[in-house]
C-alpha positions in Angstrom: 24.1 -6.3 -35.5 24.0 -5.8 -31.5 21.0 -7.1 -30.0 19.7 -4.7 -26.7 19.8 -5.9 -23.5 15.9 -6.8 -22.3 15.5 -6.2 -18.4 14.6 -9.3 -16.3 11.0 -9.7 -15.3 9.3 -10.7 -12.8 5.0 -11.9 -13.0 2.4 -12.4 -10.2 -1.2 -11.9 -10.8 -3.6 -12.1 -13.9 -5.2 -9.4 -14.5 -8.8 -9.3 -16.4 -10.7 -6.4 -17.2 -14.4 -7.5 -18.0 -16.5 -4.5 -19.8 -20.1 -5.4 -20.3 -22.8 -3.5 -22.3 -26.4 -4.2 -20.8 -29.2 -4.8 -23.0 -31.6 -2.3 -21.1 -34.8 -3.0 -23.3 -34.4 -6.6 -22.4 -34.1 -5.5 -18.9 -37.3 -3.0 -18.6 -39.3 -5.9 -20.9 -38.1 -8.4 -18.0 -40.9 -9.4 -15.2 -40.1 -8.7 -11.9 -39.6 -12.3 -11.0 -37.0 -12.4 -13.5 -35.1 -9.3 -13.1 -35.2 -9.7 -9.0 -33.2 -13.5 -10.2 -30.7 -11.4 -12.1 -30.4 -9.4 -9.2 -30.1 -12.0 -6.4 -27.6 -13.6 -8.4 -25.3 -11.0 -10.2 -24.8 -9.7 -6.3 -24.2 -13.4 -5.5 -21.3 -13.6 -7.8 -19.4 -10.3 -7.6 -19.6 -10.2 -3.8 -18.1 -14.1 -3.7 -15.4 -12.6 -6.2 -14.6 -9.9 -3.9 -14.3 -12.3 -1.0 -12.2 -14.2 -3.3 -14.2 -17.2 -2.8 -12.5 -19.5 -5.5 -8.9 -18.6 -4.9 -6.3 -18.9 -2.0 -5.2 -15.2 -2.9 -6.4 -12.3 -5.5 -9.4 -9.3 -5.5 -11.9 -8.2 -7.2 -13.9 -5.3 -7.4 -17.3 -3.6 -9.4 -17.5 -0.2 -11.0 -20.3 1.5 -13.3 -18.4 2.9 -16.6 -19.0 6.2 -18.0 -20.0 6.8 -21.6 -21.1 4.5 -24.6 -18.0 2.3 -24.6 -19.3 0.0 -21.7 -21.8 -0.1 -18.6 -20.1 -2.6 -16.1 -16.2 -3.0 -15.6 -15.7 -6.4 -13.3 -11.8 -5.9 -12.5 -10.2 -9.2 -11.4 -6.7 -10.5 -10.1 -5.9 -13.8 -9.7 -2.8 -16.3 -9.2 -3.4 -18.4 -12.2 -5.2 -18.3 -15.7 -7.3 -21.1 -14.6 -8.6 -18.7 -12.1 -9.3 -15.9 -14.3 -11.1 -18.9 -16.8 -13.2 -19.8 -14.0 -14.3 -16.7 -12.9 -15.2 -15.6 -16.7 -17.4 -18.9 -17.0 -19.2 -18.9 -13.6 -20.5 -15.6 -14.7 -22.0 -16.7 -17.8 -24.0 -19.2 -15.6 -25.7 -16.3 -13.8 -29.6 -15.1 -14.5 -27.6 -11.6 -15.1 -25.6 -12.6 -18.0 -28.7 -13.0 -19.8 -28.9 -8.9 -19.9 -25.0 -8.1 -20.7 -22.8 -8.5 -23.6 -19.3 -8.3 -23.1 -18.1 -5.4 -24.7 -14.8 -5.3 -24.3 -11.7 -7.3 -22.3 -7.7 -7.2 -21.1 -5.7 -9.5 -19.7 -2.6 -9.0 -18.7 -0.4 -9.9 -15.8 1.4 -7.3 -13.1 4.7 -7.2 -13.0 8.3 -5.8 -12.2 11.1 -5.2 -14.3 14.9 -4.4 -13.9 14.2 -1.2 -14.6 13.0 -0.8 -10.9 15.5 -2.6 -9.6 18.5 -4.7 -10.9 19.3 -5.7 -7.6 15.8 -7.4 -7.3 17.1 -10.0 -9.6 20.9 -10.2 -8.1 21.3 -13.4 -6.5 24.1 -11.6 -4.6 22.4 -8.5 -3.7 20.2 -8.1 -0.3 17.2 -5.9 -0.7 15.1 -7.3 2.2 15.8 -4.7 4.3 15.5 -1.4 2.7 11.6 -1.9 2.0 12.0 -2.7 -1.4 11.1 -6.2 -1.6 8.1 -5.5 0.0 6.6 -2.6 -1.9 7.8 -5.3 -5.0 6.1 -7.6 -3.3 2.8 -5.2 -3.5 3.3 -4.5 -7.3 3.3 -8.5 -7.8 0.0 -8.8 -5.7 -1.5 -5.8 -5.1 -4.8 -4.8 -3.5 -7.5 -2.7 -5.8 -7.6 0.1 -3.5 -10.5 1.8 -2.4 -11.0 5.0 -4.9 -13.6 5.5 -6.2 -12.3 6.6 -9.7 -11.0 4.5 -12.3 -9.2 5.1 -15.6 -7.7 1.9 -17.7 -5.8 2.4 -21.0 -3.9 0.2 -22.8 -0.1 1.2 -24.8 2.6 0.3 -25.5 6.0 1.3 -26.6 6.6 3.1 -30.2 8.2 0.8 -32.4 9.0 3.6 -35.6 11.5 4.7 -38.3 12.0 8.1 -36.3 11.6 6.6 -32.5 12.1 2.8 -31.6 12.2 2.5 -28.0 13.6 -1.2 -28.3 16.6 0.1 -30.5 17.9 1.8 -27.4 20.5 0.8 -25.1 19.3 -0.4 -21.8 20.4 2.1 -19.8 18.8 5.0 -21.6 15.7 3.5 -21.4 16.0 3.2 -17.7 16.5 7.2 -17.5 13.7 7.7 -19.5 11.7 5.5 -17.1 13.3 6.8 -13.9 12.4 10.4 -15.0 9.2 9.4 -15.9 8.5 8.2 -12.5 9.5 10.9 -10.9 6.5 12.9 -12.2 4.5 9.9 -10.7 5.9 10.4 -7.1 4.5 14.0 -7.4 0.8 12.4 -7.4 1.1 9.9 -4.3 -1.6 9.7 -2.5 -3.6 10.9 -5.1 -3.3 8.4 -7.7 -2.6 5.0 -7.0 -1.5 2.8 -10.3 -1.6 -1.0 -11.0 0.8 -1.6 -13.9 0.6 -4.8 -15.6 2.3 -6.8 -19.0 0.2 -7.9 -21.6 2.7 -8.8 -24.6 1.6 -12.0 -25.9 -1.3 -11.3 -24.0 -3.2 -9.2 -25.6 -3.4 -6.7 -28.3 -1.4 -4.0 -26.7 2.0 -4.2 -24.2 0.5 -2.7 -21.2 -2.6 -2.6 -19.4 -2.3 0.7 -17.4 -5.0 1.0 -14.3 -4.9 4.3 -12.3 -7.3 5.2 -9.3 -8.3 8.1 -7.0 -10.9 10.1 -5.2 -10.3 12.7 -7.7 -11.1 12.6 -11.5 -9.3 15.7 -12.1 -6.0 13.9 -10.2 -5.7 11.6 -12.7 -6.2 14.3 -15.5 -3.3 16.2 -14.3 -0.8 13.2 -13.8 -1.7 12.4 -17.6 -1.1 15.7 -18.9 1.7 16.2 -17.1 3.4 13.0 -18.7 2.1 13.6 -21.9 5.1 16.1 -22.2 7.9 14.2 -20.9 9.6 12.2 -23.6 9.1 8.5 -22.5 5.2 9.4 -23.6 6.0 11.8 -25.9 8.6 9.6 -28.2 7.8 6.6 -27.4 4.1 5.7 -25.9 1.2 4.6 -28.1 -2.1 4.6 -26.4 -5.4 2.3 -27.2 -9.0 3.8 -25.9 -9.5 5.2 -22.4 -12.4 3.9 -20.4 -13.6 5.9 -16.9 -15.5 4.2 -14.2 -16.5 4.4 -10.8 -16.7 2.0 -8.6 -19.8 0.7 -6.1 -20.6 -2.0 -3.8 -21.9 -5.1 -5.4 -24.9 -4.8 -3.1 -25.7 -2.0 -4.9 -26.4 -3.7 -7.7 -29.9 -3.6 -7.6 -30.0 -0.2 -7.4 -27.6 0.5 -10.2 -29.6 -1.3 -12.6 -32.4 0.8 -11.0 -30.9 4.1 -12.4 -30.3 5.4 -8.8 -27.2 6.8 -7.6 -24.2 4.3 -6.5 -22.6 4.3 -4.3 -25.4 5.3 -1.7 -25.3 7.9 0.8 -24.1 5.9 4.4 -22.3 3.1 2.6 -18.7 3.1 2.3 -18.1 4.7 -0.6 -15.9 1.9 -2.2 -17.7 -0.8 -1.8 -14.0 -2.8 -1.1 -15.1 -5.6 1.0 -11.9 -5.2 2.6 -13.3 -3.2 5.2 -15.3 -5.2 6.9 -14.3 -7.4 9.0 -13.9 -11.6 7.9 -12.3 -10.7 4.8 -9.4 -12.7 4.6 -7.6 -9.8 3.6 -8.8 -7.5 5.6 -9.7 -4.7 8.0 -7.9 -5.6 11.5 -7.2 -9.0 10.5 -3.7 -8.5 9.8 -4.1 -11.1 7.3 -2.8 -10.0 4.1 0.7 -11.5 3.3 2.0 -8.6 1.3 3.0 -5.1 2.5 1.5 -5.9 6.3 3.5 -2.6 8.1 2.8 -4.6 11.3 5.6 -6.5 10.5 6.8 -10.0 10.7 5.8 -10.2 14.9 2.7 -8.3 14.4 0.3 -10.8 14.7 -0.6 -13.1 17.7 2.9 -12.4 19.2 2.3 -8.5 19.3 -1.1 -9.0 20.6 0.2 -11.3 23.9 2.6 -8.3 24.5 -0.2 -5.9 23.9 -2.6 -7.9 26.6 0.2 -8.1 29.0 1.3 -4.6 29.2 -2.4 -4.0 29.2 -3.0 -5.7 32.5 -0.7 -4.0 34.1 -1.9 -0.8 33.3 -0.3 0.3 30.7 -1.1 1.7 27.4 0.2 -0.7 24.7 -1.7 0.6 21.3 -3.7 -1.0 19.0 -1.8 -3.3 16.0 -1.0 -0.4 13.9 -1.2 2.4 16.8 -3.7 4.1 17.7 -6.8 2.6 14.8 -3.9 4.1 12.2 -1.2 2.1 9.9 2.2 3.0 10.3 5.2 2.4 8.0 8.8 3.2 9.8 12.6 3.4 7.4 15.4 4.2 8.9 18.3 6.1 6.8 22.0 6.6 7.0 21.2 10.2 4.9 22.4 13.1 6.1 19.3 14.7 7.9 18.9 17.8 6.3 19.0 16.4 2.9 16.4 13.4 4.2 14.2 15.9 5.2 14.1 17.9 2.3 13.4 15.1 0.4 10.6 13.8 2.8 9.0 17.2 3.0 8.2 17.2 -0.8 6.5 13.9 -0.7 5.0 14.7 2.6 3.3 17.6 0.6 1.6 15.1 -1.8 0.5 13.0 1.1 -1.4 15.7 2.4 -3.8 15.7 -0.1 -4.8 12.5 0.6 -7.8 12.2 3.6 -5.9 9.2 4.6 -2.8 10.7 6.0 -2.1 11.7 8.9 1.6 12.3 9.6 5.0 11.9 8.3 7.9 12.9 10.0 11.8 12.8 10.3 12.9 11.9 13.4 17.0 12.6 14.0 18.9 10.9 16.9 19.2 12.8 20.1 22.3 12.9 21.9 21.3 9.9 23.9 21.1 6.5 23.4 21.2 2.6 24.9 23.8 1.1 22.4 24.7 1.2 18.8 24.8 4.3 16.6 21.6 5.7 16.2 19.6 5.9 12.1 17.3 8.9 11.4 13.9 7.7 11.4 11.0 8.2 8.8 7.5 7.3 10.2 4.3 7.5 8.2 0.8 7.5 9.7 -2.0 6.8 7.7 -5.8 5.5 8.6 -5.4 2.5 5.9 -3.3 -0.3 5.1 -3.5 0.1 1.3 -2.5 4.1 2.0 0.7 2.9 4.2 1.8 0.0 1.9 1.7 2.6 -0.9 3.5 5.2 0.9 6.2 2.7 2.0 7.1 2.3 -2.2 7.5 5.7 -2.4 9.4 6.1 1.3 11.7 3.2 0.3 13.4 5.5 -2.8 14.7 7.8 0.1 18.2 8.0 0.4 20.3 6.1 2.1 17.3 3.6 3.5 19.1 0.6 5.7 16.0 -1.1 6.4 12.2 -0.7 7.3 10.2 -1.9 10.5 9.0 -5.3 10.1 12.2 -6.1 8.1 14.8 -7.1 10.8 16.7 -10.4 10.5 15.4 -13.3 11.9 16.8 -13.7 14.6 15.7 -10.2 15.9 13.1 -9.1 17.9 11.9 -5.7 18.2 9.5 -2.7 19.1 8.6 -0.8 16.2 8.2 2.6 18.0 6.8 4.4 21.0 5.6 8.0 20.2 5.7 10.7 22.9 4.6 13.9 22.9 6.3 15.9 26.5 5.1 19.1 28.0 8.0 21.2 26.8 9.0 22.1 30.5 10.1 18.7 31.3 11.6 18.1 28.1 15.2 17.7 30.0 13.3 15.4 33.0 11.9 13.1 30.3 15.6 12.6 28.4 17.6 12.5 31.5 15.3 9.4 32.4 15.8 8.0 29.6 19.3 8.3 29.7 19.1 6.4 33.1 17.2 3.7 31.6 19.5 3.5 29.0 22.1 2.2 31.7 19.9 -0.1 32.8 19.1 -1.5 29.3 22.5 -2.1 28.4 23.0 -4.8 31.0 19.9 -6.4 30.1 20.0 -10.0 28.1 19.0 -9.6 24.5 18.9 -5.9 24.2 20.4 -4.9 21.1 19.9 -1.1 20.9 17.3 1.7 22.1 17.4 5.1 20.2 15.6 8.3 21.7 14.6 10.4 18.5 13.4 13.6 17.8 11.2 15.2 15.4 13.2 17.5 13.3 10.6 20.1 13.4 9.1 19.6 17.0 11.5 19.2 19.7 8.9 17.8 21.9 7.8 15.2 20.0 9.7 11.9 20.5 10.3 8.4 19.1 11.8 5.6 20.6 13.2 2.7 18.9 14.2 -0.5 20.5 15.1 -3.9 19.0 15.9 -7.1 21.0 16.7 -10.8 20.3 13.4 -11.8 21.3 10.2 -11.2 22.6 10.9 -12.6 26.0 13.9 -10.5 26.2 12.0 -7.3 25.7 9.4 -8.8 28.0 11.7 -9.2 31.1 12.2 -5.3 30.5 8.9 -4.2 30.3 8.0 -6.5 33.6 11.1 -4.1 35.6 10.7 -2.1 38.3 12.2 0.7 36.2 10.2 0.5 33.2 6.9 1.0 35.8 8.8 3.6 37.5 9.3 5.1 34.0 5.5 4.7 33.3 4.6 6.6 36.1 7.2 9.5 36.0 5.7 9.8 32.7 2.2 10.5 33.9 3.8 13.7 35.0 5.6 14.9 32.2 4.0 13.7 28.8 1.4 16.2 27.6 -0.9 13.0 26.9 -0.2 9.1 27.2 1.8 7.2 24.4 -0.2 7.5 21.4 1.6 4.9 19.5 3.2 1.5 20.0 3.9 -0.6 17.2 5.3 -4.0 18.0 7.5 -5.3 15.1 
């Protein structure tokens, strides 16, 4: 009998979903003494697990569940078991256990599978530059983002006389999958997911955790794949459980039956906007899915101060207080755009976003053969890390910003917008500096884009061998004289600069 072929499998992090019932006639019977303890404590403990207190890596975060089935969700992602054992212990040991039974839990662990990509787990293959290893990398460890809706189920896959998913041959099931995701894509920015595997786990195969701002988003992407057949056939669901989440400073006030979260605070709760997080806000410190890129740190910050003191406008680390995520693609522009345009119409839903364009190579340029761009603005990290999965399936992607080899050097992207009557001055300058940047040491190319759907609106892309080689360029008389001429002819100053 032939045995089918099981895809290759990756783990990262634990995952533990804590439901607790409170015992609220224990907690109106409690003196005030007693209850402010539970209080003090209970915020103690989930605000340390946010920070992440006890591990190197991981999150955390609180939400208030809807309906009978439980009244606090504690969501938790660690490296390790151990972790995950820890955490479940150290709360026992708090004044607010005394009020909660757990009602219900899952563990499971996030993962990725050859079904997203075989060449993940090709030895040969090289995926580092097309942005896939990254947004792997941010399935593996990923951040709970900051929606306020949750919805966790468990399934897994139908194992009967009429439809057995493991009876079929590996590459069917990787249709069904593939199509199946492709009804996800039509929700992104809307609902974000955190997949993980629970098979030896738990009682089910799957833990499935989608989020959004929207209740009704979720509802739809459900429905939606309730009719295609990889749910249809072959998906068995356990119980559904709804929450929303609030800060864990709010706790207090929760138990107090007012509403969370509370008008003027953020409306997450996710620690991981404030600033000394270690993941967090402009820290630049998470290690998965940064769009800053590899040089975007203390490097890009020198270059930033420099350019700075000599007048000119050099961005913030992600642009302009935005996060920016940049592919380039060998795809015929046309057919890029029309495929960025229907996932740009997604993104739009999303308060977060804030552009995504094509940008196709002008008929200018300072060396090598220019790539069509696609650059994505958003006002989060999370938001631009998520986009860049989606972004990475376009065709023909060579490589995202951040990605370059080693040994390279590079700026991400300048953005200009020019007054439309010195749209030919502003090109035919750069096609003089072009000259000048092909004799320069470690200059490796400089392309002058264009957005496909506003001619005036330009991107430049310029990669070097190192940061002292793009240095000596920005320190030339021609790049001031460049700076000034532009003064004149830009309709405002460089919005963007991303140093990658």
């Amino acid at each position: 009998m032939e045995r089918r072929q099981p895809p290759q499998t990756e783990e990262g992090w634990y995952v533990l979903h804590d439901f607790r019932t409170i015992d609220w006639d224990a907690w109106r019977d409690a003196p005030d003494r007693r209850r402010e303890r539970a209080i003090d404590e209970g915020i103690d403990y989930l605000e340390s697990a946010a920070r992440v207190d006890d591990a190197d890596e991981g999150d955390s975060a609180t939400f208030s569940v809807l309906g009978h089935k439980a009244d606090l969700l504690v969501l938790h992602l660690r490296p390790t078991l151990a972790d995950i054992d820890a955490l479940e212990r150290r709360f026992e040991h708090t004044a607010l256990a005394e009020f909660t039974e757990r009602a219900d839990s899952y563990l499971s662990v996030t993962e990725v599978s050859g079904y997203m990509s075989q060449d993940y787990f090709d030895e040969d293959a090289e995926v580092e530059d097309t942005g896939l290893e990254r947004y792997i990398e941010s399935r593996l460890k990923p951040e709970i983002p900051d929606s306020e809706f949750v919805s966790f189920y468990p399934m897994s896959k139908r194992r009967g006389p009429d439809h057995n998913w493991y009876e079929l041959p590996f590459d069917e099931r990787a249709d069904y999958l593939a199509n199946h995701g492709e009804i996800g894509k039509g929700y992104a920015g809307r609902v974000t997911q955190i997949i993980s595997g629970s098979i030896g786990l738990d009682d089910f195969e799957w833990g499935v955790t989608l989020f959004g701002d929207d209740p009704t988003d979720v509802k739809e992407l459900l429905y939606e794949m309730r009719f295609d057949p990889s749910s249809s056939r072959f998906a068995e669901f356990g119980r559904f459980l709804s929450a929303r989440r609030f800060p864990p400073s709010q706790l207090g006030a929760y138990l107090a039956g007012d509403p969370v979260p509370q008008a003027g605070a953020d409306s997450s709760g996710h620690p991981h906007a404030g600033e000394g997080h270690p993941h967090g806000g402009d820290s630049n410190g998470h290690s998965h899915g940064d769009s800053g890129g590899r040089h975007g740190g203390d490097e890009g910050d020198a270059v930033r101060s420099e350019l700075e003191e000599r007048g000119i406008y050099a961005g913030q680390p992600h642009g302009e207080d935005v996060h920016a995520v940049a592919l380039y693609s060998e795809a015929d522009p046309a057919d890029l755009f029309e495929e960025v345009d229907g996932l740009r119409s997604n993104f739009d839903h999303y308060d977060t976003h804030v552009k995504t364009a094509v940008y196709e190579p002008s008929d200018v340029s300072a060396g090598g053969d220019a790539e069509t761009a696609v650059a994505s603005l958003w006002e989060t990290e999370r938001a631009a890390n998520t986009a860049a999965g989606f972004l990475a399936d376009l065709p023909g992607i060579v490589r995202q910003a951040g990605d370059d080899e080693s040994d390279s050097w590079g700026t991400m992207g300048m953005f200009y917008t020019v007054k439309p009557d010195h749209r030919g001055d502003f090109v035919g300058v750069f096609e003089d500096t072009g000259d000048l940047l092909a004799d320069m040491d470690g200059h490796r190319k400089t392309d002058l884009l264009v957005n496909r759907e506003d001619e005036n609106d330009m991107f430049i892309a310029s990669r070097w061998d190192s940061r002292e080689d793009a240095m000596a360029f920005f320190r030339s008389d021609a790049f001031s004289e460049a700076v000034e001429f532009g003064r004149d002819v830009l309709e405002d100053r460089p919005r963007h600069v991303f140093l990658a």
